[in-house]
Phi, psi and omega in degrees: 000126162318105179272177195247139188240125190309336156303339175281338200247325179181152196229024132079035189220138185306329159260055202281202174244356185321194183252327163318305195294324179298311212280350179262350176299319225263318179288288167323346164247359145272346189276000166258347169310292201325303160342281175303348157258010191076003180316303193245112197210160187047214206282013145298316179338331195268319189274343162299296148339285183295320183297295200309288181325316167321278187329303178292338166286350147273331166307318196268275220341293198285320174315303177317293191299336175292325180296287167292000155295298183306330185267346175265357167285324181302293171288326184311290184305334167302302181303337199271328165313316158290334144346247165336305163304305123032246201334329192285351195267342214160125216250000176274312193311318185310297187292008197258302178317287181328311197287295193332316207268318168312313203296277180347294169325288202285357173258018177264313187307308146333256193309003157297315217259000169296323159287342182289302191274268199337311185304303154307345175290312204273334170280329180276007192263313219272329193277344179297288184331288188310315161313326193295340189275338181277304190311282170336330178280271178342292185334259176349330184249344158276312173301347175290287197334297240280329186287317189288276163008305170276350153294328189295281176008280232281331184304334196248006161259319175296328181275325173291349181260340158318279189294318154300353176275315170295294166347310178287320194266348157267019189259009162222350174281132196248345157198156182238144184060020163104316180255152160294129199304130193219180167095222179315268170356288159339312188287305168318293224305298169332305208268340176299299186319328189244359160275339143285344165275349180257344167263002177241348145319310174289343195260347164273346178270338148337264170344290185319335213251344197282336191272311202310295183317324161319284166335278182337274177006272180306313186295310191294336174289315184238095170325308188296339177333104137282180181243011177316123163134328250242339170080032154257057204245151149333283172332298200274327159310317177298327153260011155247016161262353155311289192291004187261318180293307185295291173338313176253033184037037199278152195240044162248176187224146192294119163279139162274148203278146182335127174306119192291000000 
């Protein structure tokens, strides 16, 4: 009797010769006509595939085992022949035959059903594999996502430490890059420049006005008060209300008074 051998079942080659490896030869060129007409299309393929592969791996299962059922229908009737001849020498030879041939049978049975459980082991290991291979394919392709997604991350955080950085630096600065500062920033920077030039503007007009009073003073005591000395001359009012006309960019012009 033949025994069944894992080469019988597949030959671990897309062309193998196993009983397995043909009938997917067989399969697999109707499932790419099918394919190639559109028959079958996106992930059926894959599921249409695996029921076939299922299948063709129980059919050469069963091919087999019908096989070794038969060469063991085969030798059985071979032994009984030998029996029957047996017998004609002797009914001690017949039972010595007899024993021999139960003992056989049952260690045929044995190792039938041992290939049999191998046989499922190697069919639940290649359906293991195969999941292991879909699941690494998903993995791979979530993980592709999550590395493009932390390259967005880190480019748009490196333009935000850019732009802060220019941010700092026009928070001291009067241009940054090359450009002058503008916008918000800008605007502060302008209006702290004209709020320190208007405190240091109040404080000469102060000062201006602390001498001027002076004078008053002195003039409302003494009619004779001049102001020669005193930088209150015609002149000198006259050019610090010009620069004063200027300062608040005003377009009318200072007539000077008629000559005394």
């Amino acid at each position: 009797m033949a025994e069944i051998n894992v080469t019988d079942l597949t030959t671990k080659a897309l062309n193998g010769t196993g009983a397995f490896d043909e009938l997917m030869q067989a399969v697999s060129v109707n499932l790419i006509e099918e394919y190639s007409k559109n028959r079958i299309k996106g992930a059926d393929y894959s599921t249409v595939y695996l029921g076939a592969m299922t299948a063709v791996m129980q059919q050469a299962l069963s091919f087999i085992l019908e096989r070794q059922t038969s060469d063991k229908q085969a030798e059985l009737l071979d032994s009984q022949k030998k029996l029957a001849d047996k017998q004609i020498e002797g009914s001690e030879l017949d039972n010595q035959l007899k024993t021999k041939q139960l003992i056989k049978m049952d260690s045929e049975i044995y190792l039938l059903q041992q290939q049999e459980l191998n046989l499922a082991k190697e069919l639940e290991k290649i359906t293991a594999e195969i999941a292991l291979i879909n699941q690494n394919t998903a993995n791979a392709a979530i993980q592709a996502s999550s590395l493009t997604k932390q390259q967005a991350k880190i480019e748009a955080e490196t333009a935000l430490l850019s732009q802060k950085k220019f941010t700092e630096q026009a928070q001291i600065l009067d241009t940054v890059n090359g450009i002058a500062v503008t916008g918000v920033v800008g605007k502060q920077k302008a209006l702290y420049a004209k709020q320190t030039d208007g405190f240091d503007r109040d404080a000469e007009q102060k000062l201006v006005k602390i001498f001027a009073d002076t004078w008053n003073v002195r003039r409302s005591t003494n009619d004779k008060e001049g102001v020669a000395g005193t930088g209150l001359e015609d002149p000198n009012i006259q050019t610090a209300v010009s620069k004063a006309i200027v300062g608040i960019d005003a377009t009318f012009t200072v007539v000077p008074p008629p000559p005394s």
